[in-house]
C-alpha positions in Angstrom: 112.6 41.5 125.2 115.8 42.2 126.4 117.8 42.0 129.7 119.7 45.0 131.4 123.0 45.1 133.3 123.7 48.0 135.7 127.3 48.2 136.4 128.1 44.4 137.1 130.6 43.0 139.3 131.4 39.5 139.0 132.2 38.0 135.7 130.7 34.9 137.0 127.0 36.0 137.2 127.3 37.8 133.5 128.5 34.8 132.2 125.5 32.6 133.7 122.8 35.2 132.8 124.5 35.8 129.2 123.9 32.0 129.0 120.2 32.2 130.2 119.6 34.9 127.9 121.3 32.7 125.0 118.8 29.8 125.9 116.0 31.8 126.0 116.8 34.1 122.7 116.8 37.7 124.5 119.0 40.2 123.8 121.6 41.3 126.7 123.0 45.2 127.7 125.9 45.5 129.9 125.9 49.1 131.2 129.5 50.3 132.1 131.4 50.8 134.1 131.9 46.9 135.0 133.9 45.4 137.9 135.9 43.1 135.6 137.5 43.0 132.4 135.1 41.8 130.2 136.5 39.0 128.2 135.8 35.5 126.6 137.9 34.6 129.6 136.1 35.9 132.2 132.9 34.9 131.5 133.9 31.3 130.3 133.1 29.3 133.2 129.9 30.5 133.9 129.0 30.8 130.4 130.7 28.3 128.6 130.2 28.8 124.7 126.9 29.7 125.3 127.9 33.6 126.5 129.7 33.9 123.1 125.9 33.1 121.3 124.8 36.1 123.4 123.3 39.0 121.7 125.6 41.6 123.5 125.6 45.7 123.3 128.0 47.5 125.6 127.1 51.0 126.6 129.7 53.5 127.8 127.5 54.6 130.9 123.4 55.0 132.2 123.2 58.2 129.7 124.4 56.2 126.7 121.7 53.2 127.6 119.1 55.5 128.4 119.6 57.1 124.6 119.6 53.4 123.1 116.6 52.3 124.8 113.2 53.4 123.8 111.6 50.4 125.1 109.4 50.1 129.0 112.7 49.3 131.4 111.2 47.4 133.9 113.7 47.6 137.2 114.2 44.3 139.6 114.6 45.6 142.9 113.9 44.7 146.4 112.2 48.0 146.8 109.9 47.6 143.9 106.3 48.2 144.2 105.0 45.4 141.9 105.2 41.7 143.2 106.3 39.3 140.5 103.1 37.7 140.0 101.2 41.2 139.2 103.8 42.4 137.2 102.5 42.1 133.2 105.1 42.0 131.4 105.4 42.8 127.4 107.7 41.1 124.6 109.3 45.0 124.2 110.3 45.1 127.8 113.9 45.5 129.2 114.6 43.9 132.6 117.2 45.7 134.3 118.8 44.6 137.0 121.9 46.4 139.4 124.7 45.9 140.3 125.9 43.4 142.9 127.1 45.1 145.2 125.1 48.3 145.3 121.8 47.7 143.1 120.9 51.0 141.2 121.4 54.9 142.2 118.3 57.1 143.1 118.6 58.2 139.7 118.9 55.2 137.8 115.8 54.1 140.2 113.6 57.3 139.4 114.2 56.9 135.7 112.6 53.5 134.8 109.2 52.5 133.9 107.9 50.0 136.0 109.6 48.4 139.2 109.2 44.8 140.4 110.4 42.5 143.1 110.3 38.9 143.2 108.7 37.9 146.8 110.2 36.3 149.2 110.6 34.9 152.9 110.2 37.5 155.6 114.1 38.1 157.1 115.7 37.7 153.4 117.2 40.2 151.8 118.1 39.5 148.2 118.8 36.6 145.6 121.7 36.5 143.2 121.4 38.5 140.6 121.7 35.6 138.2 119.1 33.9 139.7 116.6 36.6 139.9 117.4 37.4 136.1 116.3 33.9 135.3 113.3 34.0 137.2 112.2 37.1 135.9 112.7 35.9 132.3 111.2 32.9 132.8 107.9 34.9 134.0 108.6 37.4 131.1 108.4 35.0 128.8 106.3 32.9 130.0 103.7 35.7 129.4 104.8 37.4 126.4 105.0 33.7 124.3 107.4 30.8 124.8 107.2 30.5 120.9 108.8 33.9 120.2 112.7 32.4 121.2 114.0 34.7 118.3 113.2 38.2 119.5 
């Protein structure tokens, strides 16, 4: 299981979900271009020494991930047709999540697997995108083992 980063913004949300994905032994891509200089400085606060325990792989853009990746990608988005609680997940699955400030393109959108949304409250719009990568691995792994913390 891994965890997918569309074009991130804030260093401060990378940091924090490098650091969930440390604690919970999934592998992290950052798919560029990013809104911030990536750097053990940047991502310090948020991730303290845990985002350096990260397993990390940079790609240069969507096409390079896309080539890398041979595994379901399984999209978080507000649109998705799944509801959190239907969604089956599989240890092989790649959780991607967009960007901060503008989600996923179209084609980004059209080109994954599977899509899921995490409910919520009528009137709401979104969660941070920290938040709603650690609820999604949480549910990922939840159903794919607890005791496999070393894929």
């Amino acid at each position: 299981m891994r965890i997918a980063l569309f074009e991130p913004d804030i260093a401060g949300n990378v940091g924090t979900i490098l650091r969930t994905a440390a604690c919970f032994g999934v592998g992290v891509d950052l798919i560029e271009p990013m809104g911030f200089a990536y750097s053990d400085r940047a991502l310090a606060r948020a991730g303290m020494d845990y985002a350096r325990a990260a397993q990390v792989v940079r790609h240069a853009d969507w096409d390079a991930f896309r080539a890398a990746t041979p595994a379901r990608i399984v999209l978080a988005t507000t649109a998705g047709a799944v509801p959190l609680p239907d969604m089956r997940f599989t240890a092989d699955d790649v959780i991607l999540l967009g960007s901060e400030s503008a989600g996923v393109p179209p084609h980004v959108h059209a080109a994954v697997d599977a899509r899921v949304r995490i409910p919520m409250r009528p009137g709401f719009r979104s969660l941070n995108v920290a938040a709603s990568a650690a609820i999604l691995l949480a549910d990922a792994r939840r159903q794919s083992g607890w005791d496999r913390m070393t894929d």
